[in-house]
N, C-alpha and C positions, 0 to 999 in steps of 0.2 A: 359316558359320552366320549370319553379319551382313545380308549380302545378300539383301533381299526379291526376289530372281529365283530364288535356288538352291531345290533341291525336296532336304529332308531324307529320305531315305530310311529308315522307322520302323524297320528292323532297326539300320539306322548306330547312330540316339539307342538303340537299348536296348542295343546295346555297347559304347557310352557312360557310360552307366549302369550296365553290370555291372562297366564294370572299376573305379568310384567304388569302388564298396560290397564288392571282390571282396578280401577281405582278405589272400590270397595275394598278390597285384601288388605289383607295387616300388611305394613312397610316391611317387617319380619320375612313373611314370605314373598313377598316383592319380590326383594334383595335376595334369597336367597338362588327366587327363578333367574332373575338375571345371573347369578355366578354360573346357573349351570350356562347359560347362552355363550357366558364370556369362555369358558372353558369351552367349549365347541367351538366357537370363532379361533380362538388360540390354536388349538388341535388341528383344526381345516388348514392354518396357514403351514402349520410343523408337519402335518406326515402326510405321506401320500394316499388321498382314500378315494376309491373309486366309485363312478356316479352311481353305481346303484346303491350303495350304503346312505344316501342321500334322501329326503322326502322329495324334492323338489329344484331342480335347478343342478349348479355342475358344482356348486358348493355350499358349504354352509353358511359362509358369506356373504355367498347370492342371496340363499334363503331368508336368513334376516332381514336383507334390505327390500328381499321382493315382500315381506310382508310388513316393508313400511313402519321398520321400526326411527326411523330418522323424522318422518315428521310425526309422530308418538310423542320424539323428543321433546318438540316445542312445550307440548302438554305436558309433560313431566316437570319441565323448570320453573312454568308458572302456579304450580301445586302450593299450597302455603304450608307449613308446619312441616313439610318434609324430610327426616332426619339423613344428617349429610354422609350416612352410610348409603344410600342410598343413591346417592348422586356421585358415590364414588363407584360403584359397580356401573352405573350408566355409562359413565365418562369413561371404564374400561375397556365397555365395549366398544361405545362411540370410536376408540382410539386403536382396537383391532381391526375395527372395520376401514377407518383411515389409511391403516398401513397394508393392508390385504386389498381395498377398490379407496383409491385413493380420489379418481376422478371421478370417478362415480356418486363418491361420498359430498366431493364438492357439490355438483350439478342441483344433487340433490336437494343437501344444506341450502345451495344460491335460492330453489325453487319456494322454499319453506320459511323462507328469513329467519335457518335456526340457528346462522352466526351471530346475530344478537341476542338470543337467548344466552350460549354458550357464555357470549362475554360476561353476562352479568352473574355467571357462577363467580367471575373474579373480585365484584364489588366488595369485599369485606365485612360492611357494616350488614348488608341482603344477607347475606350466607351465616354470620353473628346474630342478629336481632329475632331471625328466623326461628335462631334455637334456646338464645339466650335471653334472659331479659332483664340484664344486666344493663347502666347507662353506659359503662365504661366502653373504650371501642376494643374492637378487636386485636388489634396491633398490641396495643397497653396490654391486655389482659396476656396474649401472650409474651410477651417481654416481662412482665411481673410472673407468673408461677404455673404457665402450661407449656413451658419448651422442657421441664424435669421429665423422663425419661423413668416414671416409676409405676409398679403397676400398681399401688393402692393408688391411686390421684384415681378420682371417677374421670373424670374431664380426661383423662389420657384418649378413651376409645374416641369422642369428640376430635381431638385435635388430630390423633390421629388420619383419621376420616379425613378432614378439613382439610391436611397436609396435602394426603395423596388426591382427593378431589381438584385443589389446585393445580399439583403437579399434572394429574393425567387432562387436565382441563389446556392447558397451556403446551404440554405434546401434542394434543390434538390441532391446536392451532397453529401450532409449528411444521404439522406435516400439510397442514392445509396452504400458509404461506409458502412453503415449497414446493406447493403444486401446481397454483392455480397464480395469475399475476391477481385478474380481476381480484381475489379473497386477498390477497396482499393488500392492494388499495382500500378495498373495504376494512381492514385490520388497520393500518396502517394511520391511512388518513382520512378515513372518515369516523373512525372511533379512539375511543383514549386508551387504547391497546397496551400503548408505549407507557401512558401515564401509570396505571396498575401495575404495571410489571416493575415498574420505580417501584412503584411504594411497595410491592410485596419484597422485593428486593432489600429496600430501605428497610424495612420493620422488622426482617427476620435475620439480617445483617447486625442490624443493631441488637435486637434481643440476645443474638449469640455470642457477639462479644461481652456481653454481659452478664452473661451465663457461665462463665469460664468454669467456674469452680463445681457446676451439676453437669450430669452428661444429657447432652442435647441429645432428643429423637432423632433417629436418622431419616425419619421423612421431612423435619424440617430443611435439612439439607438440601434433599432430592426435589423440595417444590424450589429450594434457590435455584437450582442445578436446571430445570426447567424452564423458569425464567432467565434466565442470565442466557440461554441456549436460544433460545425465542427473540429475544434483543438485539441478542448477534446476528438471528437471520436476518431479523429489520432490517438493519443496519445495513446489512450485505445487497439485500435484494433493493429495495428502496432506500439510498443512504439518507436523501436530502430531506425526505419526509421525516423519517426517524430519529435526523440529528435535530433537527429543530423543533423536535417536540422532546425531546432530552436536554436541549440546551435553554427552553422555557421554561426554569423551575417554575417562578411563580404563574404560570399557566398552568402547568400540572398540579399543582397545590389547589389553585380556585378551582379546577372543574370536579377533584375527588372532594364534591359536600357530604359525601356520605361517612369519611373519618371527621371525627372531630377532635382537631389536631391541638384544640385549644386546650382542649381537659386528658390529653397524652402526654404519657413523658418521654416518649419517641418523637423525635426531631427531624424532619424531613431534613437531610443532607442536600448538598447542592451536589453536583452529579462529577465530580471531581473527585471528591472525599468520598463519596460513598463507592467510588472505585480504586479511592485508594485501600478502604475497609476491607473491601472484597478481595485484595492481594495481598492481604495483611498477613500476622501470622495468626492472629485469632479467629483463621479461617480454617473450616478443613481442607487437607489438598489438593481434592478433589474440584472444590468450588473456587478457590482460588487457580486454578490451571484452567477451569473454564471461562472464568474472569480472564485471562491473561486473550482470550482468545476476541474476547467481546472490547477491549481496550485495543487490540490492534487494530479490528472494522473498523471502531471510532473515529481512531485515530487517521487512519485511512481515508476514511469518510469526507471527515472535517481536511484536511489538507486539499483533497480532489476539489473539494465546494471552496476553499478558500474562506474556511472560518478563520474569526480572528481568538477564537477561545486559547489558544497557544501561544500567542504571539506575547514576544519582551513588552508590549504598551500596555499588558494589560495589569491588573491593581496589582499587590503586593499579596493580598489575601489570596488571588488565584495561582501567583507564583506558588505562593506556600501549597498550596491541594497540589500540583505539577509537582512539587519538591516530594512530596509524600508520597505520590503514587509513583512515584520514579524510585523511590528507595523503596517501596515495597515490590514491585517489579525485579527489581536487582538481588534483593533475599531472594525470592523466588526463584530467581534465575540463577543463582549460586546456589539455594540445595538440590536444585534440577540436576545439573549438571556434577555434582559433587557427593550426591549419593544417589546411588542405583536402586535400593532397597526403598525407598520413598516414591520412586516409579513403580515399583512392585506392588507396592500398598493402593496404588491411584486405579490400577489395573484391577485387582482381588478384591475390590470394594464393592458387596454388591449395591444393588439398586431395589429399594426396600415395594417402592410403588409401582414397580414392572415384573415383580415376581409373575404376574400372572396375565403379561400382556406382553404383546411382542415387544423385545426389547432391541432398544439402537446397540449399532456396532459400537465399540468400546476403541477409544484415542492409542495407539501405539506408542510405545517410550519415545520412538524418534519424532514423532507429533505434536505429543506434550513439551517436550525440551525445545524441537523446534518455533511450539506457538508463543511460548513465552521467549525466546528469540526474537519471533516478528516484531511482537506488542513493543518490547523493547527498541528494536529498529525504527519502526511506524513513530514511538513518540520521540525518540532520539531525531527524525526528520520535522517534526513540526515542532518541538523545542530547543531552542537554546538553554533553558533553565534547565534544560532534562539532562543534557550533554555534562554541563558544571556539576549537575548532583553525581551524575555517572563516575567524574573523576575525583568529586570527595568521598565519594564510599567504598570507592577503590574496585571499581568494576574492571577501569582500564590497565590494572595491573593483573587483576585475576585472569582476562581473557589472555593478556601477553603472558601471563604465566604459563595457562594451559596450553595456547600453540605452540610457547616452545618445546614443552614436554612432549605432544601432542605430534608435530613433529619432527623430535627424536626416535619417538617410535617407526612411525612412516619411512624411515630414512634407513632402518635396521630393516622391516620387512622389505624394502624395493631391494636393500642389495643384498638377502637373503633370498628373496624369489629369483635375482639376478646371476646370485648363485648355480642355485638350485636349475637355474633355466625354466621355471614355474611359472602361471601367472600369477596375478593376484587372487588371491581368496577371497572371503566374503569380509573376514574381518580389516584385511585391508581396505576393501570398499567404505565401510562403513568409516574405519578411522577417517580419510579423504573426506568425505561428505560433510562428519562433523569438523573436522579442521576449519574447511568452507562456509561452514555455518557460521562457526566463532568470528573469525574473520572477517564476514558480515556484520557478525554486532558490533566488532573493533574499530570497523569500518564507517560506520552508524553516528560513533561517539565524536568522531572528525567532520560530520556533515555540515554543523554549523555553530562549529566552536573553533574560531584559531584561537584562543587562551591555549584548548587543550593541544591544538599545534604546537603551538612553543615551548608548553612543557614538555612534550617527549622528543624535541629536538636534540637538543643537547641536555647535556649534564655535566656536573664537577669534573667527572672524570673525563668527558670529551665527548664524545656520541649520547646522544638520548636512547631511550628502550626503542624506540621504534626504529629507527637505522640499523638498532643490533639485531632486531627481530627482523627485519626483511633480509640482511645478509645470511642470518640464518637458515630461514625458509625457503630462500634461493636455489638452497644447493637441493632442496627435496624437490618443487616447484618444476625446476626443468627439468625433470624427467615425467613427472603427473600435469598434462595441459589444464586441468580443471583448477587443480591449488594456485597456476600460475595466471588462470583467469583474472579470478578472484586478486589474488596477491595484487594484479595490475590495475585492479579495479580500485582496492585499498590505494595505491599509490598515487593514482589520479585523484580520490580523495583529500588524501589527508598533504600535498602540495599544492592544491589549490589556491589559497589564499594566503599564506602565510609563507612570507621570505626566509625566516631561519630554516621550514620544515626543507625549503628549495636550495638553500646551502648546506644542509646537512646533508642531502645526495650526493654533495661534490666534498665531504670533508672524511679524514681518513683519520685511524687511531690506532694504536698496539700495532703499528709496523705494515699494518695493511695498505696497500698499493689500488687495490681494486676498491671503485667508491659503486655508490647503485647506478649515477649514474652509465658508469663504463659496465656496469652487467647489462644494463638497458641496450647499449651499443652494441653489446656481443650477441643478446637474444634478437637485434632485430637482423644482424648481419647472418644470422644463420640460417643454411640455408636448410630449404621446406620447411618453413615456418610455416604452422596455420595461420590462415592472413587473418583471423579473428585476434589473434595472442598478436600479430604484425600489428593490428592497427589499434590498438588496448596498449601496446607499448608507444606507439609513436603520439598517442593521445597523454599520456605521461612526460613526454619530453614536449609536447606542445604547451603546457603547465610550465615546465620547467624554464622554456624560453624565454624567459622574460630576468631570467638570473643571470647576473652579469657573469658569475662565476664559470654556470653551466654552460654561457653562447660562448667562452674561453675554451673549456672543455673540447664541444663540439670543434670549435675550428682548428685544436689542435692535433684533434685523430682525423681529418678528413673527411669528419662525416657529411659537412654541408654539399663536399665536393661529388658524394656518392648518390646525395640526394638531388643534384642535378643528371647524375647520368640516369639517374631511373628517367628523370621529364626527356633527355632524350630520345632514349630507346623506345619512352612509349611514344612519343612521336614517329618513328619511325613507320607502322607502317600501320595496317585497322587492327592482325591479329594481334600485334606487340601493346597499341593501345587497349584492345579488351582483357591481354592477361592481366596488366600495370596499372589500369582504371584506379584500383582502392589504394595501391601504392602511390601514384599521383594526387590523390584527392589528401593522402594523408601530408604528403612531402609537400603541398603546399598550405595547408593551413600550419605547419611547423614553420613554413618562412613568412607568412601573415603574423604568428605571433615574434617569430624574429625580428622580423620589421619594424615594430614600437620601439624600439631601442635604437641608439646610434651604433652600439656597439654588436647588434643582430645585424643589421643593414651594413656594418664594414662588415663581418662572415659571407652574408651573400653578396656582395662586391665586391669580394678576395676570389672567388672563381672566377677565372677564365669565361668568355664570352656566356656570363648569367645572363644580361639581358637580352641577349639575342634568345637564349633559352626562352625566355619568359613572353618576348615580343612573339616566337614561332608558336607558342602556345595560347595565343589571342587568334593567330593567323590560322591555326589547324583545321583543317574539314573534320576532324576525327574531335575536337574539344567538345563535349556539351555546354551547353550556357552557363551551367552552376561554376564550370571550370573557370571558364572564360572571367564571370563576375568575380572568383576567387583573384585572380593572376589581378583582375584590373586593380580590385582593391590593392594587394602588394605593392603594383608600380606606385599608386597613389601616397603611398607610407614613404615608400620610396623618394621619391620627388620631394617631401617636406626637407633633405637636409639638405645644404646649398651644395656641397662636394658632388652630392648624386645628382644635382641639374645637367650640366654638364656633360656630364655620360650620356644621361640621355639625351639628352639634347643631341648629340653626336650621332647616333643611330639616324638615320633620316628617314625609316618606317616608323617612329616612336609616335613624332606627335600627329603624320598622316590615320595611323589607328587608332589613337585615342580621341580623334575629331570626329571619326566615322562612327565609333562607339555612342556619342553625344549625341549627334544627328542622325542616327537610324531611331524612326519613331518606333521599329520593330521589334525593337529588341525590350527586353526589361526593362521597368521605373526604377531598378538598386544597378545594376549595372551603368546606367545612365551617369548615374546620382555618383560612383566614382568615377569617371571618365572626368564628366566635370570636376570633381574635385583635386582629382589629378591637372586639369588644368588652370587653375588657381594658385594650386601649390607652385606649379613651373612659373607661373606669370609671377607671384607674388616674390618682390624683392629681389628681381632677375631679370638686366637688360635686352639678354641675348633672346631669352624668352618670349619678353614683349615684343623683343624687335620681330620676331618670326610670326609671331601671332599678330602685330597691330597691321597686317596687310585689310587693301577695305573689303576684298571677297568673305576672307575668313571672321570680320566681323560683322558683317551681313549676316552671313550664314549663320552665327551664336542668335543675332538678334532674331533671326525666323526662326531659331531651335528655344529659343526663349517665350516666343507668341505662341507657338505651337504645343508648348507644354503648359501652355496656364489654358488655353483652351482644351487639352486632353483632361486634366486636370477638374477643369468645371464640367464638362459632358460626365467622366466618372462621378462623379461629387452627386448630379441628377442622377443618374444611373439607380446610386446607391438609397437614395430618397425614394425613388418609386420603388425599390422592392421591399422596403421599411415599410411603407404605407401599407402595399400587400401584402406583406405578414400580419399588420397589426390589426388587419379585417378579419382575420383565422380566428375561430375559437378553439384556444388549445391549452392544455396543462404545461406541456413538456417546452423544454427551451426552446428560442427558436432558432434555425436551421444556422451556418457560421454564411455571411454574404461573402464574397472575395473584396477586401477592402476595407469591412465595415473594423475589424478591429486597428485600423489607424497606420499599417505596416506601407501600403501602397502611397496613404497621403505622405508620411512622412517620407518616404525617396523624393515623391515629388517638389515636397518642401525645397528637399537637400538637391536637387538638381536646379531649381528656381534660383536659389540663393546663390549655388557657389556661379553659375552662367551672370548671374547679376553683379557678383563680385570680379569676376571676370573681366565683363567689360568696362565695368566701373575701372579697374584699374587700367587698360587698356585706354581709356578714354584719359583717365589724370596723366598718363606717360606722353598720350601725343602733345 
């Protein structure tokens, strides 16, 4: 059948075929007509044969299916006494024919409803009681004395069978979920797809850890290895369906009656633990690195849907499974990256249940390292607990170890290709990549821990590891724009919330002069800067702003001063405004965060004619509205300290524009909402203020901008009510549509424009 010279004879294949489907036949030769089919489907896909070596059709693939062997199926699965060799050669072909007419195979299946039959090869107890008739369940029996790996056991060829019947049962349905959405939803959520794939998961997890000391079958692995692959598609293609049938233990427990979990001494795990099992070391590498792949979807998942499974409220019991599977994650990910030969082994491993069926492409080194990367990153973002374990098992020393080593290297090939006049190689590339990678995870363990901020602030000796570690990486960094991506990405990370990490940029040791942040200063002042690394650096010092140290810093090199001539010159004319667009947008949300401070807001009123700057860029034809609502905010920050009234007040376009901003009903409900509060701030505890504003036009005028916005207000308010009612007459599964307003963004400006107009001239009125 294999051999592109033999000439099939079409009588041969349909005697082939009758005796598959021939129900009278011994199972014996059943099984054996299907091997030869499955080795011809195999063969059709591997070599090139051309259609007349064919009986029928333009493949061997066609021919199968043109002779209907898919709805046959159905007939085959409800056969009783059927030995599970049997079902194992079916399910191989089943799963050639999947990867060779994939849509075809759906169409088919959808027409035949032989995706339910399919699933109930997964039932356990069906596919056990079928052959056994034994009380005990399945799971038990194999966790007691059928995962031994010997060939006197009778029961081996049994489990064997059982293994790969699983396994190729559950590839089948993983190429079908990748194909088809419809077969997803029907897998998904209208069957206990998810639940099964637990418990297969749970039982042979558990057996194998238990097993230590016999050598386990290796098709027990390969049906883990299948399921755990299947899971993750869930998860990937339909998160929200998948997580909440993973996250119902006792839902998936009551609907499998077919185990009886009472008289097992396999424990359904809660789904925490049993992923921590599965990244354990009592796992093989193999399944564990696939594991790593199905915790990041999870993980993913659940964040995107805003589960609370993660969250610090939850009991002390799930902290613990989070603590565990964090430290087995981190073993993983330290011998990933710390021996090469353990990649080697993951790669060379075959696959005992695909010998004879097309097999999937196989995960590459840089795949596997980097999916247990992600899963670490993904649960590092939705835990705090993950972060703290991360820094007592000393992850966040190993990854600062390895970048500095990491590099060192990098830093000898850039100025040996520099040398040389060379470019980069491929192993240079590579190094890079991983550096960035690492970096990522280092980056991961600061998401949402300042504990771990503070401890690598400082130390005894003055600088913390991460100060030392960015001035190091610095020097390689600016010359590779990608390290210094990243680098800057780490940096807006890990000073976001914690004050020490924000004075460690500004503190110096061993005689050094230069702190991070005067490298900051240097890389934005340079010039042809990619304005990506331009605005990744100035998003790091808009973090920083807020430190008294660092607004000292900046106003004693000039930089405030530099950052106003950009807002001029892109005022200047449309072309100068289109090159300077990203550089303005950054240059003012860095004086937005300067402005919370008294000590940001004397920087920006230490230059020479700011506010005039700032008022011409309210006034520009060239400003878009985001600009415009930017600037207003600022003035507004501005105004709160009694020294900066005054100032502006002085200006005699200040407060003519900030009245025209209130009362243009045209413009935005957030822009609005500071104008007013800009005008609150000036009135509030400031004679000169009210005196300007208690004229009776200008409080006219507040009071119709006051009517006018609680009527804008209720008209959106119905607005919003009538197209609620008209969604909620739709019959639909999926979310519904986002309304403009309904998540609360619009009412609340409106709020904040009501209030501060109200407070307004509530004071206006106590001064007359």
């Amino acid at each position: 059948v294999c051999s592109s010279d033999l000439k099939i004879h079409p009588s041969l294949l349909d005697t082939v075929f009758n005796t598959v489907i021939n129900p009278t036949e011994t199972y014996s030769v059943r099984t054996a007509a299907v091997s030869v089919l499955i080795r011809a489907s195999y063969c059709d896909t591997q070599q090139d044969v051309t259609q007349s070596d064919r009986p029928t059709g333009s493949s061997m693939v066609d021919w199968i299916l043109n002779k209907g062997f898919i709805p046959t199926m159905v007939r085959f699965l409800s056969e009783q006494s059927t030995p599970c060799s049997f079902y194992r050669r079916v399910m191989a072909l089943y799963l050639n024919l999947c990867h060779a007419k994939p849509s075809a195979v759906v169409t088919t299946s959808l027409q035949v409803e032989l995706n339910g039959s399919i699933l109930k090869l997964l039932q356990p107890l069906y596919m056990y009681t079928t052959h056994k008739k034994e009380t005990r369940s399945l799971l038990e029996d194999i966790n007691a004395r059928l995962l031994v790996h010997t060939s006197s056991n009778q029961n081996e060829d049994f489990i064997e069978d059982l293994m790969a019947t699983v396994s190729l049962t559950v590839d089948s349905i993983t190429v079908l979920i990748s194909t088809d959405p419809q077969v997803c939803d029907f897998f998904v959520k209208s069957t206990s797809l998810v639940s099964l794939l637990l418990h297969w998961i749970n039982g042979l997890c558990q057996a194998t850890v238990e097993n230590r000391s016999s050598q386990t079958s290796p098709m027990v692995f390969d049906a883990m290895l299948s399921c755990i692959k299947c899971l993750s598609l869930s998860v990937t293609v339909n998160p929200r369906a998948t997580v909440d049938k993973c996250l119902l233990q006792s839902d998936w427990q009551r609907k499998l009656t077919w185990i009886p979990l009472e008289s097992t001494s396999v424990s359904v795990l809660g789904l925490l633990d049993l992923l921590s099992l599965l990244v354990g070391p009592s796992i093989p590498i193999r399944v564990r690195v696939e594991s790593a792949f199905l915790v990041a979807n999870l993980c993913y998942a659940t964040s995107t849907a805003g589960d609370p499974m993660w969250d610090e409220s939850s009991d002390e019991t799930n902290k613990e499974s989070v603590s565990r599977l964090t430290s087995g994650l981190i073993l993983l990910y330290r011998e990933l990256i710390s021996n090469a030969s353990l990649l080697s082994h993951i790669h060379n491993t075959p696959s005992p249940s695909s010998s004879s069926t097309t097999s999937t492409p196989r995960r590459t080194s840089s795949e596997v390292v980097s999916a247990c990367g992600q899963a670490l990153c993904n649960l590092l973002t939705v835990s705090s607990r993950a972060a703290s374990v991360a820094m007592e098992d000393g992850l966040v020393l190993l990854l600062v170890d390895r970048i500095t080593n990491l590099s060192s290297q990098i830093h000898l090939q850039v100025a040996q290709n520099h040398t040389d006049g060379a470019s980069a190689d491929v192993q240079s590339v590579n190094s890079v990549l991983n550096l960035v990678e690492l970096l990522s995870v280092l980056r991961h363990c600061f998401l949402r821990s300042a504990t771990n901020q503070i401890a690598t602030s400082f130390s005894s000796q003055g600088k913390g590891i991460v100060p030392e570690l960015v001035q190091r990486l610095w020097i390689v960094a600016i010359h590779l724009p990608r390290i210094m991506t990243e680098l800057l990405e780490f940096l807006a990370t890990w000073v976001s919330s914690c004050e020490d990490a924000k004075r460690a940029t500004v503190a110096t040791s061993n005689g050094q002069k230069e702190t991070i942040v005067h490298l900051l200063l240097q890389l934005i002042r340079k010039t042809g800067l990619r304005p990506v690394l331009y605005s990744r650096a100035m998003v790091v010092l808009q973090s920083l702003a807020r430190c008294k140290e660092v607004v000292t810093v900046l106003a004693k090199t000039k930089f405030v001063h530099e950052c106003f001539d950009i807002l001029r010159k892109g005022l200047t004319d449309s072309k100068s405004f289109a090159l300077l667009k990203t550089k303005m947008n950054s240059v003012l949300n860095l004086f937005i965060n300067l402005s919370w401070s008294q000590t940001g807001q004397e920087a920006i009123m230490s230059v020479p004619n700011s506010l005039d700057t700032l008022l011409d860029v309210l006034e520009s034809s060239y400003t878009p509205i985001s600009m415009v609502t930017m600037t207003m905010l600022l003035l507004r920050n501005i105004c709160f300290y009694r020294a900066n009234k005054f100032h502006l007040l002085a200006k005699e376009r200040a407060l003519p524009r900030i009245l025209a901003c209130v009362s243009s009903l045209q413009q935005s409900s957030q822009l609005r909402a500071h104008a007013a509060s800009a005008l609150w701030a000036l009135v509030y505890n400031h004679q000169a203020a009210t005196a300007a504003l208690r004229k009776p036009v200008v409080v006219s005028q507040l009071k119709q901008v006051l009517a006018d916005t609680t009527k804008m207000q209720q008209t959106a308010s119905t607005d919003i009510d009538s197209q609620v009612k008209q969604l909620s007459n739709r019959v639909s599964d999926s979310p519904s549509p986002r309304i403009v307003g309904e998540s609360g963004s619009e009412s609340k400006w409106f709020e904040t424009l009501k209030e501060s107009l109200s407070s307004t001239l509530a004071l206006l009125e106590e001064c007359s």
